[in-house]
NULUM-29740 format. One record per atom (N, C-alpha, C, O): residue number from 1; residue in three letters; y, x, z. Coordinates in nm, 4 decimals, always signed. Layout:
<atoms>
ATOM    i   aa         y         x         z
ATOM  NUM  ala         Y         X         Z
...
</atoms>
This chain:
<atoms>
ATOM    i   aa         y         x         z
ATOM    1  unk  +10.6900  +10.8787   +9.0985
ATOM    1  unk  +10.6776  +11.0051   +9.1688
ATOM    1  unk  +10.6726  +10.9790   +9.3195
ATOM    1  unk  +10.7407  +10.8996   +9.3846
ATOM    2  unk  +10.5702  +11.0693   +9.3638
ATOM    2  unk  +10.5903  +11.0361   +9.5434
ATOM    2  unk  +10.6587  +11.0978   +9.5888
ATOM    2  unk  +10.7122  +11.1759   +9.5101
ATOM    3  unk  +10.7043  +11.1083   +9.7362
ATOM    3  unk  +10.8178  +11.1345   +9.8177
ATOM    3  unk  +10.7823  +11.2651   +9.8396
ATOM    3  unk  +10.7094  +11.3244   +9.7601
ATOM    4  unk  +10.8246  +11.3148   +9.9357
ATOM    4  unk  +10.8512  +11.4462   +9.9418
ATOM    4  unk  +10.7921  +11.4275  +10.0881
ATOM    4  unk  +10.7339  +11.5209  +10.1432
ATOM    5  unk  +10.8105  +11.2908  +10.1558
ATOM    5  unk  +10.7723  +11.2970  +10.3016
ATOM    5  unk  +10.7302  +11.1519  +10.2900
ATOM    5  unk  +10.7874  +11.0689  +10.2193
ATOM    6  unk  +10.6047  +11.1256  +10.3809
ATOM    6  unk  +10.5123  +11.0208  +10.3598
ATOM    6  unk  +10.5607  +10.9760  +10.5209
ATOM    6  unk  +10.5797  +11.0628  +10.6061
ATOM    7  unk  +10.5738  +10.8626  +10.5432
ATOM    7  unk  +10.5813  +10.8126  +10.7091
ATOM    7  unk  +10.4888  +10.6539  +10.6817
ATOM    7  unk  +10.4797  +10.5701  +10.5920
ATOM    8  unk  +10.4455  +10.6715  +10.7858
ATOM    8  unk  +10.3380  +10.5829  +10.8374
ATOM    8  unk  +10.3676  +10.5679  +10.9921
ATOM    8  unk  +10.3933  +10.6486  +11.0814
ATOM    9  unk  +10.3466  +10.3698  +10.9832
ATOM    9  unk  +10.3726  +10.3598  +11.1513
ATOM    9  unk  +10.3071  +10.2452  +11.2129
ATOM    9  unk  +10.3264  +10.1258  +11.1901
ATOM   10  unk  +10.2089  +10.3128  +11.3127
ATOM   10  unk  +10.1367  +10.1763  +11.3878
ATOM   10  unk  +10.1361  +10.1574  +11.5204
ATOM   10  unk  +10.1541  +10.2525  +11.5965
ATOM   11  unk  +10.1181  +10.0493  +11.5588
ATOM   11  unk  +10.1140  +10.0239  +11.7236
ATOM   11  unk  +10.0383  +10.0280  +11.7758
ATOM   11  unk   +9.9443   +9.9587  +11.7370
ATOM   12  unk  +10.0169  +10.1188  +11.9154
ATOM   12  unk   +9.9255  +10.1406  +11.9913
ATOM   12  unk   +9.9759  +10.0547  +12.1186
ATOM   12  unk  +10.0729  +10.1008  +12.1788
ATOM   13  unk   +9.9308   +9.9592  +12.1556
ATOM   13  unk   +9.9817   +9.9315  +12.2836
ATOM   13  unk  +10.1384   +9.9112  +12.3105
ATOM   13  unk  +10.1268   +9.7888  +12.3053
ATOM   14  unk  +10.2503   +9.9256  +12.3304
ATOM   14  unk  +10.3570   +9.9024  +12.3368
ATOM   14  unk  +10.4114  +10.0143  +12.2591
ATOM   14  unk  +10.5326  +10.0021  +12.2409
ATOM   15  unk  +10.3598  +10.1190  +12.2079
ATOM   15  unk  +10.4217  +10.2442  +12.1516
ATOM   15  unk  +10.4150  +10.2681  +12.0199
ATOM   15  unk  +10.3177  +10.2813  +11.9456
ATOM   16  unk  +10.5349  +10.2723  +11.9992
ATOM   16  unk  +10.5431  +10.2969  +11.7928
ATOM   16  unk  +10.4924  +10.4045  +11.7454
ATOM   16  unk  +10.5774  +10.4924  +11.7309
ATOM   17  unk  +10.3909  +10.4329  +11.7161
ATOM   17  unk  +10.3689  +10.5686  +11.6516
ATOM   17  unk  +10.3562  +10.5666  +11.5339
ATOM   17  unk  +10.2926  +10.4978  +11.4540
ATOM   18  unk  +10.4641  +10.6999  +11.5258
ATOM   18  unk  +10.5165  +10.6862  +11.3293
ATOM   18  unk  +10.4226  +10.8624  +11.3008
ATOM   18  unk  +10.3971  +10.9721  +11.3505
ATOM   19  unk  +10.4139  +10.8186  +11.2425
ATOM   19  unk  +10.3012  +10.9637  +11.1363
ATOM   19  unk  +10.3660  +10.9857  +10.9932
ATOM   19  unk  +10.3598  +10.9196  +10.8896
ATOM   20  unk  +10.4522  +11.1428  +11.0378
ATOM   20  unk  +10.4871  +11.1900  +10.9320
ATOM   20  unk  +10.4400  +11.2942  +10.8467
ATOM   20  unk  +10.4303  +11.3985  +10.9113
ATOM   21  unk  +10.4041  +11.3087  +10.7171
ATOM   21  unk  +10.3403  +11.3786  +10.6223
ATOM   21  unk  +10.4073  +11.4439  +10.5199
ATOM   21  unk  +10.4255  +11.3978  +10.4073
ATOM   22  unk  +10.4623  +11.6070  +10.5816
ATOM   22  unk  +10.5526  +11.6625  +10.4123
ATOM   22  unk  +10.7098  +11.7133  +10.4903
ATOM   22  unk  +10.7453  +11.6762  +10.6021
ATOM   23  unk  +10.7409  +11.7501  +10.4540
ATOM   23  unk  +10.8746  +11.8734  +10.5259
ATOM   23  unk  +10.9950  +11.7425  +10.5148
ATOM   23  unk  +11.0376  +11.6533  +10.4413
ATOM   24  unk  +11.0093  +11.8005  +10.6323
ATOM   24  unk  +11.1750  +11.6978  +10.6601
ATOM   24  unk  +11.2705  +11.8281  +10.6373
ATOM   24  unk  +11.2703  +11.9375  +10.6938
ATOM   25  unk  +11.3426  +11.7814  +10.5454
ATOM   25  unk  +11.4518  +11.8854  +10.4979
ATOM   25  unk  +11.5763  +11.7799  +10.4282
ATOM   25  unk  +11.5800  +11.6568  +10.4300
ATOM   26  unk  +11.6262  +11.8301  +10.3973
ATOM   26  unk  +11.7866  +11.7825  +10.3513
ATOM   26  unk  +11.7212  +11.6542  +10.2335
ATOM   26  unk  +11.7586  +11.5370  +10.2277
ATOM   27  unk  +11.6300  +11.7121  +10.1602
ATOM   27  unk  +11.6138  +11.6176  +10.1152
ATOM   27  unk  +11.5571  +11.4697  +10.1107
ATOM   27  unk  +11.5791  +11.3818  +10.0274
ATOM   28  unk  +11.4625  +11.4668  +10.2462
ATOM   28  unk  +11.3779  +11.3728  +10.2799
ATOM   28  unk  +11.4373  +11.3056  +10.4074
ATOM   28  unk  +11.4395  +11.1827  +10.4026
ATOM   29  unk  +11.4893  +11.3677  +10.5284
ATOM   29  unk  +11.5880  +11.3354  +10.5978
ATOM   29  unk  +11.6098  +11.1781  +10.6335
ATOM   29  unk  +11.5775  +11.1036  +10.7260
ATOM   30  unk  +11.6723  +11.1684  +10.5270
ATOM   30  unk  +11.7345  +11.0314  +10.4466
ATOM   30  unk  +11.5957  +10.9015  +10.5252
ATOM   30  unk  +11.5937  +10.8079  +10.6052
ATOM   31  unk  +11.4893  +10.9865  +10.4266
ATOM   31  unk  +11.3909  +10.8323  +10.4575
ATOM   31  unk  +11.3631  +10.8652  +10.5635
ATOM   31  unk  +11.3627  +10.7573  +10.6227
ATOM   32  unk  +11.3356  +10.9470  +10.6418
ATOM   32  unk  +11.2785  +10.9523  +10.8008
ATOM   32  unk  +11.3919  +10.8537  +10.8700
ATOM   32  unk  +11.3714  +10.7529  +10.9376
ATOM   33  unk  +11.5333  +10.9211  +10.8277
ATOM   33  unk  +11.5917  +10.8329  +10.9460
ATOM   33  unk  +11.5589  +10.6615  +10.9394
ATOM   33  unk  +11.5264  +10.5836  +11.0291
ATOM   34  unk  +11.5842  +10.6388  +10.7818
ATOM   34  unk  +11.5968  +10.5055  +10.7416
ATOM   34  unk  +11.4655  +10.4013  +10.8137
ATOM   34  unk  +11.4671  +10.2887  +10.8635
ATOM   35  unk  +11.3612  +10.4997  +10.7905
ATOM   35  unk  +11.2554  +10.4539  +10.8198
ATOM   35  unk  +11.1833  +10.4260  +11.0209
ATOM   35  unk  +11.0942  +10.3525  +11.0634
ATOM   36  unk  +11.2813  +10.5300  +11.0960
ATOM   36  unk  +11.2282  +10.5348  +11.1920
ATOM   36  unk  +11.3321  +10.5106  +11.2980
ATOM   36  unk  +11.2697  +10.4770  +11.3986
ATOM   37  unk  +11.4518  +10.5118  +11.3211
ATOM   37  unk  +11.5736  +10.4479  +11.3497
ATOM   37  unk  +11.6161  +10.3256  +11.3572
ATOM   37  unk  +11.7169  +10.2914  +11.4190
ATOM   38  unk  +11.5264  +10.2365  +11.2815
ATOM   38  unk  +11.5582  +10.1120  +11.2982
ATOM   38  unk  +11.4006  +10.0365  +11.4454
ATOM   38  unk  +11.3946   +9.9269  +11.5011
ATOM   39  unk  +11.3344  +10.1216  +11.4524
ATOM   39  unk  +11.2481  +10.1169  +11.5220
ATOM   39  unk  +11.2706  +10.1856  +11.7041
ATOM   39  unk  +11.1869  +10.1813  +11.7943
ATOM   40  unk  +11.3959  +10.2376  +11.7087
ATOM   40  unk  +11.4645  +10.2808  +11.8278
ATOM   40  unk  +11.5928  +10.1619  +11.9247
ATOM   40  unk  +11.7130  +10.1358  +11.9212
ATOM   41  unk  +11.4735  +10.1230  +11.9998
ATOM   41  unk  +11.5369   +9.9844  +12.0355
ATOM   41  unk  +11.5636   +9.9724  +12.1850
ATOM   41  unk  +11.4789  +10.0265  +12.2561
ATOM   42  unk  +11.6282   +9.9338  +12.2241
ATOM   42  unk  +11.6860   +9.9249  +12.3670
ATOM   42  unk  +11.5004   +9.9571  +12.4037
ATOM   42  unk  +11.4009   +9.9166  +12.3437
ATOM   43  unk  +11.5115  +10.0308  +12.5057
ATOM   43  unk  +11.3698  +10.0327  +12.5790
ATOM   43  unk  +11.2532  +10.0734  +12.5293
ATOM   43  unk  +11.1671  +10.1170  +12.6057
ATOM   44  unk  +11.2273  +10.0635  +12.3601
ATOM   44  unk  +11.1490  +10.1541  +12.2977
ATOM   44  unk  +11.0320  +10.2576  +12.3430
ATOM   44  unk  +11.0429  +10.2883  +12.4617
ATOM   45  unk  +10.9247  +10.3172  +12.2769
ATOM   45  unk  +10.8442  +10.4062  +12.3073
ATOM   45  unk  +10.7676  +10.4420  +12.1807
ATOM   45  unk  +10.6633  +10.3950  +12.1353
ATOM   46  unk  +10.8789  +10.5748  +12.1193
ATOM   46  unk  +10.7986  +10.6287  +12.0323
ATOM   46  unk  +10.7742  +10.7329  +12.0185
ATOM   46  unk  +10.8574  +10.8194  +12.0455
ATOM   47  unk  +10.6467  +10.7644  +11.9696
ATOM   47  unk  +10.5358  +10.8698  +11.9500
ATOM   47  unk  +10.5499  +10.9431  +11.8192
ATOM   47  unk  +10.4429  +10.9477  +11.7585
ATOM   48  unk  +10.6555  +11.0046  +11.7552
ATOM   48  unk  +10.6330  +11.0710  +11.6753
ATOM   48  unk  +10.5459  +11.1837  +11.6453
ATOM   48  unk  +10.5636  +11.2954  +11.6941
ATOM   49  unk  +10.4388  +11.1501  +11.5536
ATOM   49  unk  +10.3616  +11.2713  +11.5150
ATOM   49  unk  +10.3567  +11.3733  +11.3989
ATOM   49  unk  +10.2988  +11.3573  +11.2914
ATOM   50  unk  +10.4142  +11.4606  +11.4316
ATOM   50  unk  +10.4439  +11.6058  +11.3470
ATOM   50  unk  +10.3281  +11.6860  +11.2823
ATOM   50  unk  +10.3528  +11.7742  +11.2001
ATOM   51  unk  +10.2005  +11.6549  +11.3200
ATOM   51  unk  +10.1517  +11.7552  +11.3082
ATOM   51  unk  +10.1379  +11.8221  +11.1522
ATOM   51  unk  +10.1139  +11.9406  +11.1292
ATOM   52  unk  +10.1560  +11.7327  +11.0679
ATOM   52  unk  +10.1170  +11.7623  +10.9358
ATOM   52  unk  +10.2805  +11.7772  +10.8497
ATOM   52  unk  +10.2894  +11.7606  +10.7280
ATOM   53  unk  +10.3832  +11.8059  +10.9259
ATOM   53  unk  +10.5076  +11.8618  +10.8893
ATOM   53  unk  +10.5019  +12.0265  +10.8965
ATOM   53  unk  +10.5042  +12.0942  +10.9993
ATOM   54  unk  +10.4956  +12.0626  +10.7911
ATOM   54  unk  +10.5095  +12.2242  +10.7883
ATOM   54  unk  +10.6545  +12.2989  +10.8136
ATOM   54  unk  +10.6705  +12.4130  +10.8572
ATOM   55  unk  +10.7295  +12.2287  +10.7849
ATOM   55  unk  +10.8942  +12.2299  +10.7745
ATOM   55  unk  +10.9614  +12.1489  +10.8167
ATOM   55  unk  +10.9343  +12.0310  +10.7938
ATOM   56  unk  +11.1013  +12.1938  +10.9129
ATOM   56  unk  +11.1904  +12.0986  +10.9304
ATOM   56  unk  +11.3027  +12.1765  +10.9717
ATOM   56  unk  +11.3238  +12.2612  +11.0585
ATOM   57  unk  +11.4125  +12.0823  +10.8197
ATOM   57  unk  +11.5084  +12.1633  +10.8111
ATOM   57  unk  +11.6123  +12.1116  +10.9468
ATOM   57  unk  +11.5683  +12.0214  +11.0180
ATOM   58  unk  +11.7691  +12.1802  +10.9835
ATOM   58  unk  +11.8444  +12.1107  +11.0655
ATOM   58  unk  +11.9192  +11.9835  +10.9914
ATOM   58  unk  +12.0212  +11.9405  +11.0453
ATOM   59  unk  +11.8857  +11.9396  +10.9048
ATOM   59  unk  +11.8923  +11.8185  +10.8350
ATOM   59  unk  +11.7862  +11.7148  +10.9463
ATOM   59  unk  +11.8440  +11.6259  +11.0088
ATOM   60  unk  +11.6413  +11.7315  +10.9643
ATOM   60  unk  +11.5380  +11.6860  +11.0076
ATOM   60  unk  +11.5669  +11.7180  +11.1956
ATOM   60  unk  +11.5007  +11.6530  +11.2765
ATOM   61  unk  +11.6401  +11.7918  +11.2297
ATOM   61  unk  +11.6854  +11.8139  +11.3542
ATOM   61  unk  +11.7557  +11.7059  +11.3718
ATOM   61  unk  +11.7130  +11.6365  +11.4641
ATOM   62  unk  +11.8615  +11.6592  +11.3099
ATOM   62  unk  +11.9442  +11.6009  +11.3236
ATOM   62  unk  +11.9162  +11.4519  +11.3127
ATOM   62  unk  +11.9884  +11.3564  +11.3413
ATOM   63  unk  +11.8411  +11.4548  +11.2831
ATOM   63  unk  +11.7248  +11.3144  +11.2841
ATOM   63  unk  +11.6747  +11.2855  +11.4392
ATOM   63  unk  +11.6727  +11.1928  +11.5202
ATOM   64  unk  +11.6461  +11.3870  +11.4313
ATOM   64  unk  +11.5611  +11.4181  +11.5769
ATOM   64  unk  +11.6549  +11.3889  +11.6764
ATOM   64  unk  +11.6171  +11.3145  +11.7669
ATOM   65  unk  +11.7927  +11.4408  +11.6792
ATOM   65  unk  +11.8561  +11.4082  +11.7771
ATOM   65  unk  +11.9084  +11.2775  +11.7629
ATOM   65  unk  +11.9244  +11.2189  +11.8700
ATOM   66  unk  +11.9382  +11.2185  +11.6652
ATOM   66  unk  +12.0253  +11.0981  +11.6666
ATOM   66  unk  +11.9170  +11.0207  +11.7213
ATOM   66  unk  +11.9592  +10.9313  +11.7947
ATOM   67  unk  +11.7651  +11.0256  +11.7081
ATOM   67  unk  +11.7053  +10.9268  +11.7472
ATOM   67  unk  +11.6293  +10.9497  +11.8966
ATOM   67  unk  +11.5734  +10.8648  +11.9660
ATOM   68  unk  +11.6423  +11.0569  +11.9154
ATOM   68  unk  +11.7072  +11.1021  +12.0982
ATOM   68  unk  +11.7617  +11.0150  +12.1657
ATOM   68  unk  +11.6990  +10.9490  +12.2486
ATOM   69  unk  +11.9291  +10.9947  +12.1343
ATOM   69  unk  +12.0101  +10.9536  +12.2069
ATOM   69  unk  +11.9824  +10.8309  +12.1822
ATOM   69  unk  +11.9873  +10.7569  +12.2804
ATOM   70  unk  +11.9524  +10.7802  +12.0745
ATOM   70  unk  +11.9413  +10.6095  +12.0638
ATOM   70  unk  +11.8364  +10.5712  +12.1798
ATOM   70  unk  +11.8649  +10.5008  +12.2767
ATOM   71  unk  +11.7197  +10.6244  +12.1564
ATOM   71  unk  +11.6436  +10.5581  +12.2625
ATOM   71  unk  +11.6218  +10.6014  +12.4092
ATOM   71  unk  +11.5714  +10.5306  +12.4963
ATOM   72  unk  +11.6654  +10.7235  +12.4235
ATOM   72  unk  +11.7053  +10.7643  +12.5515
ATOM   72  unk  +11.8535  +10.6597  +12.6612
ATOM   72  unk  +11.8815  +10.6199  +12.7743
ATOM   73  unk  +11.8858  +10.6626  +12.5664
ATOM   73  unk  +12.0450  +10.6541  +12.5924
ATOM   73  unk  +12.0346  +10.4409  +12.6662
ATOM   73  unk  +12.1115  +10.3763  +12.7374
ATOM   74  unk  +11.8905  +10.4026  +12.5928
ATOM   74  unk  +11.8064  +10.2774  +12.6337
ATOM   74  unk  +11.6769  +10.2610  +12.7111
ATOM   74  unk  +11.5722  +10.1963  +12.7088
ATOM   75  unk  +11.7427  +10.3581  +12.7838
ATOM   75  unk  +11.5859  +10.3906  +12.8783
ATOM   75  unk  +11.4493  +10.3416  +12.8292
ATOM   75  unk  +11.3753  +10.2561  +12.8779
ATOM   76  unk  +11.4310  +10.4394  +12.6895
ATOM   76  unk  +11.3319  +10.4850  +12.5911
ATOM   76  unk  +11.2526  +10.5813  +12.6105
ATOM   76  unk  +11.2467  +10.6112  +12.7298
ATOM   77  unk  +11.2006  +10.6315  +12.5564
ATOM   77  unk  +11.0811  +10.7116  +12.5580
ATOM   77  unk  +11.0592  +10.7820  +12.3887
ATOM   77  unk  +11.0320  +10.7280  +12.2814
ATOM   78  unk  +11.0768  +10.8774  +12.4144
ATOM   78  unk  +11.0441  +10.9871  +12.2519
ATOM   78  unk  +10.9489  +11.0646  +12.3085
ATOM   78  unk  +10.9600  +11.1241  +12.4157
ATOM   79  unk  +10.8530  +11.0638  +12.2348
ATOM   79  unk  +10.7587  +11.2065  +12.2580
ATOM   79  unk  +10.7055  +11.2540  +12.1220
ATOM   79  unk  +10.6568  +11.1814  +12.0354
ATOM   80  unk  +10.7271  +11.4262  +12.1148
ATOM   80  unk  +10.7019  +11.4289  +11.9687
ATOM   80  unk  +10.5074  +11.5126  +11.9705
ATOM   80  unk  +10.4393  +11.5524  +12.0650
ATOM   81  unk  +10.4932  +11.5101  +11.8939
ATOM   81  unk  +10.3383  +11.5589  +11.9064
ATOM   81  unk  +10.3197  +11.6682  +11.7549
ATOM   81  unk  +10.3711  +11.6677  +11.6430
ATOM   82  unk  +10.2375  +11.7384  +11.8119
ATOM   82  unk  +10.1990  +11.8440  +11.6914
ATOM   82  unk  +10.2634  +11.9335  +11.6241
ATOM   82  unk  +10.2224  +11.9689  +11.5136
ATOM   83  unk  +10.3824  +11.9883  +11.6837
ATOM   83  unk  +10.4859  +12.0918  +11.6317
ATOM   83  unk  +10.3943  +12.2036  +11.6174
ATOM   83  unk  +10.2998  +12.2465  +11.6836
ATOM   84  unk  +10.4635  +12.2432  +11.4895
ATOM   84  unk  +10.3832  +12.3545  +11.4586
ATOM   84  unk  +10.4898  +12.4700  +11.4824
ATOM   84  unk  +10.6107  +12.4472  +11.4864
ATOM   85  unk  +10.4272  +12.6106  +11.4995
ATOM   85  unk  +10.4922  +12.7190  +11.5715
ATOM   85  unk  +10.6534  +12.7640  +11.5327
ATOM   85  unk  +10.7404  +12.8127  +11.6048
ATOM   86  unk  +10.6549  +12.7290  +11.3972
ATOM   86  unk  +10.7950  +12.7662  +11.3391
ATOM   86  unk  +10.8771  +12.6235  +11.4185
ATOM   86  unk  +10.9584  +12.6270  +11.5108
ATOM   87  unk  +10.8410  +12.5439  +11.3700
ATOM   87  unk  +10.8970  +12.3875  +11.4201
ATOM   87  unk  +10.9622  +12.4454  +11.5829
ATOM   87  unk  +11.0774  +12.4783  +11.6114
ATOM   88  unk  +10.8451  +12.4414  +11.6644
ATOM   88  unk  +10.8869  +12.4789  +11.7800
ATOM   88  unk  +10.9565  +12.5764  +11.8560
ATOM   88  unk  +11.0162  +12.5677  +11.9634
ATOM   89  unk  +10.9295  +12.7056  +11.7498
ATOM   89  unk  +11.0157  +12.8092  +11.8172
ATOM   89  unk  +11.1993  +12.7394  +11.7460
ATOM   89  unk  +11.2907  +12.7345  +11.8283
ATOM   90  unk  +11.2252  +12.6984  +11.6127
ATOM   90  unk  +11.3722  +12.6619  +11.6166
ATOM   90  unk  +11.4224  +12.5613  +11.7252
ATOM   90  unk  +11.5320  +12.5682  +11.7808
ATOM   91  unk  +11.3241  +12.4647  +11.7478
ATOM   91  unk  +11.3657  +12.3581  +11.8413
ATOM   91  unk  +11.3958  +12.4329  +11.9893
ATOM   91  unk  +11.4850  +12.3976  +12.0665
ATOM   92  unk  +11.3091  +12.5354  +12.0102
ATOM   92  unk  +11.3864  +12.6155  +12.1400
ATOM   92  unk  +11.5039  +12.6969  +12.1072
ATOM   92  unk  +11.6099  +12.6965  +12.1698
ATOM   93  unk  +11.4725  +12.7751  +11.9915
ATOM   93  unk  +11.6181  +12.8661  +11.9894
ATOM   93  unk  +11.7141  +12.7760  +12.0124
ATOM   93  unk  +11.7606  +12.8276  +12.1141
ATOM   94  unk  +11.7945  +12.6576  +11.9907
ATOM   94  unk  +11.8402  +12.5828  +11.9522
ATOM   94  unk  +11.8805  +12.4845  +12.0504
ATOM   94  unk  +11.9854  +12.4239  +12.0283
ATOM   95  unk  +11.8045  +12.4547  +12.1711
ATOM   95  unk  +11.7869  +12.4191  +12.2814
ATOM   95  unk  +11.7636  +12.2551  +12.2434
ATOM   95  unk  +11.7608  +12.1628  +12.3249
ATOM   96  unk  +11.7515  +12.2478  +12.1314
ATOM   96  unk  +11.6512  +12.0890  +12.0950
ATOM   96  unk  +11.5385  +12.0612  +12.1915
ATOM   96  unk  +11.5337  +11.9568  +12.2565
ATOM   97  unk  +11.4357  +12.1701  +12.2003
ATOM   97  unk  +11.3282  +12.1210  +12.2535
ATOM   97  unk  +11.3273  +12.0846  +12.4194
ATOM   97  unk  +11.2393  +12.0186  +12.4746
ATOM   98  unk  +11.4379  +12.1395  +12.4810
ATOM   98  unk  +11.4588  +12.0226  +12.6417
ATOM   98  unk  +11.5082  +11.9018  +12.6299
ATOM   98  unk  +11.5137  +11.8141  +12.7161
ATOM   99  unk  +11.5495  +11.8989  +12.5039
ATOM   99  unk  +11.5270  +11.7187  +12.5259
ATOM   99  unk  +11.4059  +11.6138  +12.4906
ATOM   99  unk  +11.3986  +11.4915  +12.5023
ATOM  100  unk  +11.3241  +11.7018  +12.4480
ATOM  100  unk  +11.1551  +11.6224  +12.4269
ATOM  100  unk  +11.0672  +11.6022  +12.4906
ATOM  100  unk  +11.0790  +11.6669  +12.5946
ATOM  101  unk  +10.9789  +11.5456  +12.4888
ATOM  101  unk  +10.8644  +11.5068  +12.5510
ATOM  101  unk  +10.7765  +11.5834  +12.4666
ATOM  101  unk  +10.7273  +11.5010  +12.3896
ATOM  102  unk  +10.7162  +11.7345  +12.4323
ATOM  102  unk  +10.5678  +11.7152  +12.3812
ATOM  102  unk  +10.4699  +11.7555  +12.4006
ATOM  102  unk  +10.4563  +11.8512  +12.4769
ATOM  103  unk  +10.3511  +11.6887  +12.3298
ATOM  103  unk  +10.2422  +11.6853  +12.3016
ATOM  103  unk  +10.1681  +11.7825  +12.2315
ATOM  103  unk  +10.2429  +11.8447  +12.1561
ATOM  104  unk  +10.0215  +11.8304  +12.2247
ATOM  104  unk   +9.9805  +11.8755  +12.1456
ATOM  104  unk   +9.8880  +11.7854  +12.0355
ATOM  104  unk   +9.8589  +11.8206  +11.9212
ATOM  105  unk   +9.8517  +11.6637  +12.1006
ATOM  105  unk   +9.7850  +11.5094  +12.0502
ATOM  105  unk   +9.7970  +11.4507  +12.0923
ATOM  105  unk   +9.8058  +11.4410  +12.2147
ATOM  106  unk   +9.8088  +11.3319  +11.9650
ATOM  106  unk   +9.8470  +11.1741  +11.9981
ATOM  106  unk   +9.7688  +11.1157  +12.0916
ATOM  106  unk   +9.8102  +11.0012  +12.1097
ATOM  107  unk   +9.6801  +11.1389  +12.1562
ATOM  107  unk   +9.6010  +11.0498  +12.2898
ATOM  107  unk   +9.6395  +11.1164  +12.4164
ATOM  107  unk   +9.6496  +11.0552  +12.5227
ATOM  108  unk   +9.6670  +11.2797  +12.3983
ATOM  108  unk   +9.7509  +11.2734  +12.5405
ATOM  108  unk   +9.9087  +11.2905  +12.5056
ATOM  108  unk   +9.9715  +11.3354  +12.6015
ATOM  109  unk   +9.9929  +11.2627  +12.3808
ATOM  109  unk  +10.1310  +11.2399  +12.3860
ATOM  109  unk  +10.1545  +11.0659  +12.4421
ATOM  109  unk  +10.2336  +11.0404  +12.5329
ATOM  110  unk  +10.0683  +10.9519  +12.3679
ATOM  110  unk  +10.0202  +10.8447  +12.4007
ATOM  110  unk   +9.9985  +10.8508  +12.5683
ATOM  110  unk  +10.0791  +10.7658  +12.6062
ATOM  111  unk   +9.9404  +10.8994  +12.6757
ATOM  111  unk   +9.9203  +10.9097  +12.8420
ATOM  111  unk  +10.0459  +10.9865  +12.8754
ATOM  111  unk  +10.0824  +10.9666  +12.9912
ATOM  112  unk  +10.1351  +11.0828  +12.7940
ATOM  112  unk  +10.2572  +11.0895  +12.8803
ATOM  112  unk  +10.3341  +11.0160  +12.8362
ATOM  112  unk  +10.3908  +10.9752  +12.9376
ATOM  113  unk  +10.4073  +10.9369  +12.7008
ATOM  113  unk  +10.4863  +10.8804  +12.6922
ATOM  113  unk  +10.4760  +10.6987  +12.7640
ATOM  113  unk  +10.5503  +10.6049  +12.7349
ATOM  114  unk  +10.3554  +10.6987  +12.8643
ATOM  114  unk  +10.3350  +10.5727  +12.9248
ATOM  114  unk  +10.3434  +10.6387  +13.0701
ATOM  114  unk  +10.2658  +10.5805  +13.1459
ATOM  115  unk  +10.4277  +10.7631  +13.1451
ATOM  115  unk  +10.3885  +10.7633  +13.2215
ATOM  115  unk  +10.5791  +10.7530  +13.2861
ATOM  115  unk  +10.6707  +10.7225  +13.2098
ATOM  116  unk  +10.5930  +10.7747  +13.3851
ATOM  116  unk  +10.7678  +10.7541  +13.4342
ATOM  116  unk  +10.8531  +10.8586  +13.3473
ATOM  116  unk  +10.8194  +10.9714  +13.3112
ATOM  117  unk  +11.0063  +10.7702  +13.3172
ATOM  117  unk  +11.0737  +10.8760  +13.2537
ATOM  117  unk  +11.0740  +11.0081  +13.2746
ATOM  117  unk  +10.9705  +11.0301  +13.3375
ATOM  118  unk  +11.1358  +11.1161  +13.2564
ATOM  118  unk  +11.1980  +11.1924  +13.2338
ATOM  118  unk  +11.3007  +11.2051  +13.3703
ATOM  118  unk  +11.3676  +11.1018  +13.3718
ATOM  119  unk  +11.3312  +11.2765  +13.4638
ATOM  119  unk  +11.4637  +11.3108  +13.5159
ATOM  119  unk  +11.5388  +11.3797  +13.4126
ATOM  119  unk  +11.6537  +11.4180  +13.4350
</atoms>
């Protein structure tokens, strides 16, 4: 049986871009972190791309933040790309979305996440 959430991840230039496919919710969670957390490394630059996530539960938030602070916290670089409208309006209610970088596509999330941090 396949997953519930498909992740895919390639390198562009110094930047990890992971491509996720299928709702991050309580139940899938699990492999996002497993899968994309170990890829949050002192100094890091990754490009997560959302666009084909219809759903994300605060299970999948919480993903989001732990892998925030990891690579932030290593003068890293997160930028997420392709939130779709529900995605984005919880990440503001919520005040998730001032801690992101995003994008609407991976070639210009790719030109800001290469450009100076974040104040």
């Amino acid at each position: 049986m396949e997953p519930a959430i498909q992740i895919a991840v390639e390198t562009v230039g110094t930047v990890a871009v992971v491509t996720a496919v299928g709702d991050i919710d309580g139940n899938t969670a699990y492999l996002v972190e497993e899968q994309v957390l170990p890829l949050a490394l002192p100094g890091s630059r990754l490009l997560l791309d959302l666009t084909k996530v219809p759903f994300m539960s605060s299970a999948g938030l919480r993903v989001l933040l732990a892998l925030h602070r990891r690579v932030t916290g290593e003068a890293g670089r997160v930028v997420l790309v392709g939130l779709s409208e529900e995605i984005r309006d919880v990440m503001n209610a919520t005040g998730f979305l001032g801690f992101f970088t995003v994008a609407d596509t991976v070639p210009a999330g790719l030109t800001l996440i290469e450009g100076p941090p974040a104040a």
